[in-house]
C-alpha positions in Angstrom: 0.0 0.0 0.0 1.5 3.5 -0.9 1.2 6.4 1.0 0.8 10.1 0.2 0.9 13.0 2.6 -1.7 16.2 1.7 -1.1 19.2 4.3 -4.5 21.1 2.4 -7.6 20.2 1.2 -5.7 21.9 -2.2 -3.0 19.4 -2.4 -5.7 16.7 -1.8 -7.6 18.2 -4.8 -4.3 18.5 -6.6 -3.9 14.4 -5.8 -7.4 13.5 -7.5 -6.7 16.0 -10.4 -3.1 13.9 -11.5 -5.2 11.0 -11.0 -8.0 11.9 -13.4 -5.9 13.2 -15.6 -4.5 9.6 -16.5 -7.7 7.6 -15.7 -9.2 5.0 -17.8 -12.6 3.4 -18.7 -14.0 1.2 -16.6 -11.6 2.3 -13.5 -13.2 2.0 -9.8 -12.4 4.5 -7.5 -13.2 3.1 -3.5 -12.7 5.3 -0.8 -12.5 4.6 2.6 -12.0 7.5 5.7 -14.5 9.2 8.2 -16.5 12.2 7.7 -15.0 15.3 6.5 -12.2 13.4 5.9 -11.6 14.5 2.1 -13.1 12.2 0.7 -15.4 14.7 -1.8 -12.0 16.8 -2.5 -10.5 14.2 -3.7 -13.5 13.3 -5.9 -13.3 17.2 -6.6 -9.9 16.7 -8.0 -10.2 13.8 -10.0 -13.2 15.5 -12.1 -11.0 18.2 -12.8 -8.1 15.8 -14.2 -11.2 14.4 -16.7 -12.3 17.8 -17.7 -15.5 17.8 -16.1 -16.9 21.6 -15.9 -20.0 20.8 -13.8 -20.0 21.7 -9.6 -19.1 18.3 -7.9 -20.7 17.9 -4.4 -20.9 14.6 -2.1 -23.8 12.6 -3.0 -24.7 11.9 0.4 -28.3 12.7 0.5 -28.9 11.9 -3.1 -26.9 8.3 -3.3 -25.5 8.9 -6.9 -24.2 12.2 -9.0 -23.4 11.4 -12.6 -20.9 14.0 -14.6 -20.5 13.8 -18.0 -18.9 16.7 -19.4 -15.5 15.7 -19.4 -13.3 13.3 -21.2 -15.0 9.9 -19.1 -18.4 9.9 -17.2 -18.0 9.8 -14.1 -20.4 8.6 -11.2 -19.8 9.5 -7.8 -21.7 7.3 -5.4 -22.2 7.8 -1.3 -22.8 4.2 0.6 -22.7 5.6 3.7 -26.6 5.7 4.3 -26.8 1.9 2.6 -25.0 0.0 5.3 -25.3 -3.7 3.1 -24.9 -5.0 0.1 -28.5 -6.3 -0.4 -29.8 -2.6 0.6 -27.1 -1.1 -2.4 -28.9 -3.8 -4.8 -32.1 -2.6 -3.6 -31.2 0.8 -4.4 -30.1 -0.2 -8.0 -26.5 1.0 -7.5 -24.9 -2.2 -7.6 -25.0 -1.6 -11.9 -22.8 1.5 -11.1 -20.0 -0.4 -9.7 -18.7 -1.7 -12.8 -18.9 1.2 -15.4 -17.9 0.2 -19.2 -17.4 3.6 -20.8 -16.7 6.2 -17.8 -15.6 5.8 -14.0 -17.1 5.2 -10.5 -15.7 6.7 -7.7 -17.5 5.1 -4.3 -17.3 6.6 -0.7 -18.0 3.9 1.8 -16.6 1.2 -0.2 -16.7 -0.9 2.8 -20.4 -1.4 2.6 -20.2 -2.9 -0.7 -17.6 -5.2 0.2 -19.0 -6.5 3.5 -17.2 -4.5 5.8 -19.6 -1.6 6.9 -18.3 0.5 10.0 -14.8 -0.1 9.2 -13.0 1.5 11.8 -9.0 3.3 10.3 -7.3 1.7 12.8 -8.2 -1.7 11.6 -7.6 -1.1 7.4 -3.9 -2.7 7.7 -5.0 -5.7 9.2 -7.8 -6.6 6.9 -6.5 -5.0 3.7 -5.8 -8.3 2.2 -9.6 -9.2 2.5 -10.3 -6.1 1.4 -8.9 -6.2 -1.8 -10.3 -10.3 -2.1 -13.5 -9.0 -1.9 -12.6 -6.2 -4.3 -11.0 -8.5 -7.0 -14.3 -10.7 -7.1 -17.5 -7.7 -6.9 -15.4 -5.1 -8.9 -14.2 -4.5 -12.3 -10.1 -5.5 -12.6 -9.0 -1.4 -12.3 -9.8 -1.0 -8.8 -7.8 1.3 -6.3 -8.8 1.2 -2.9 -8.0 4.6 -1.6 -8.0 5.3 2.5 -8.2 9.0 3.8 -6.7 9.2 6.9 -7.2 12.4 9.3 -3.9 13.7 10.6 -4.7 16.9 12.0 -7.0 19.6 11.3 -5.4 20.1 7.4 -3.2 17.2 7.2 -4.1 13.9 5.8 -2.6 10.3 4.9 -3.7 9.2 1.7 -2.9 5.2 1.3 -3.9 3.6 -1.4 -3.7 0.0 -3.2 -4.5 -1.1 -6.8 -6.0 -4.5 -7.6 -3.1 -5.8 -9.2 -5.0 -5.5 -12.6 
């Protein structure tokens, strides 16, 4: 798992925008981290790298926010209301999670995966079931992506790729 440091919500923007930039169909985007841990600046960046001119906001309320004025589509899904996989079904957001012609980008990523309330402190022990579960409900481009809170501006940004 690689680690990058962000000391502002801008370099954590910045991240998501070289990210973007080189993104590629079908490419899943999990992210794990508590609240208002940057996880929507991130997305915020990575829209930017595709060209996408539209206002990007965390779907929390709304589930899914679809963008399509850039390069790729891109949908932006929020899980953390949908605490199981049967409830994300039932919501008819499971088809999201393997886009063909754009990206997904998933807060809560745990949910899907069978691991809702995943606590930071535990990711590095159960990061190899993790990214099991990840290789067999997700498309083969899949980064995992954990946000975690330093300080106030300061965050840890680890992230693993699916091996694809």
């Amino acid at each position: 798992m690689a680690t990058l440091t962000t000391h502002s919500a801008g370099q954590t923007r910045a991240l998501g925008e070289s990210w973007g930039a080189t993104a590629q169909a079908g490419w899943v985007l999990g992210l794990l981290g508590g609240l208002g841990a940057g996880k929507t600046c991130l997305v915020q960046g990575l829209a930017k790298g595709l060209g996408i001119t539209e206002r990007v906001h965390s779907p929390t309320f709304a589930l899914l926010n679809e963008y399509t004025t850039g390069r790729l589509p891109l949908c932006h899904l929020d899980l953390y209301r949908l605490a199981t996989p049967a409830a994300i079904v039932g919501a008819g957001l499971d088809e999201y999670l393997r886009p063909v012609s754009g990206i997904a980008v998933v807060e809560w990523i745990g949910h899907w995966l069978g691991f809702p309330g995943l606590e930071e402190s535990a990711l590095e022990d159960i990061l190899p079931q993790l990214m099991r579960a990840a290789r067999s409900l997700l498309p083969p481009s899949f980064r995992l992506v954990w946000l975690e809170t330093v300080s106030e501006n300061e965050r840890n940004i680890h992230y693993a790729d699916s091996g694809a």
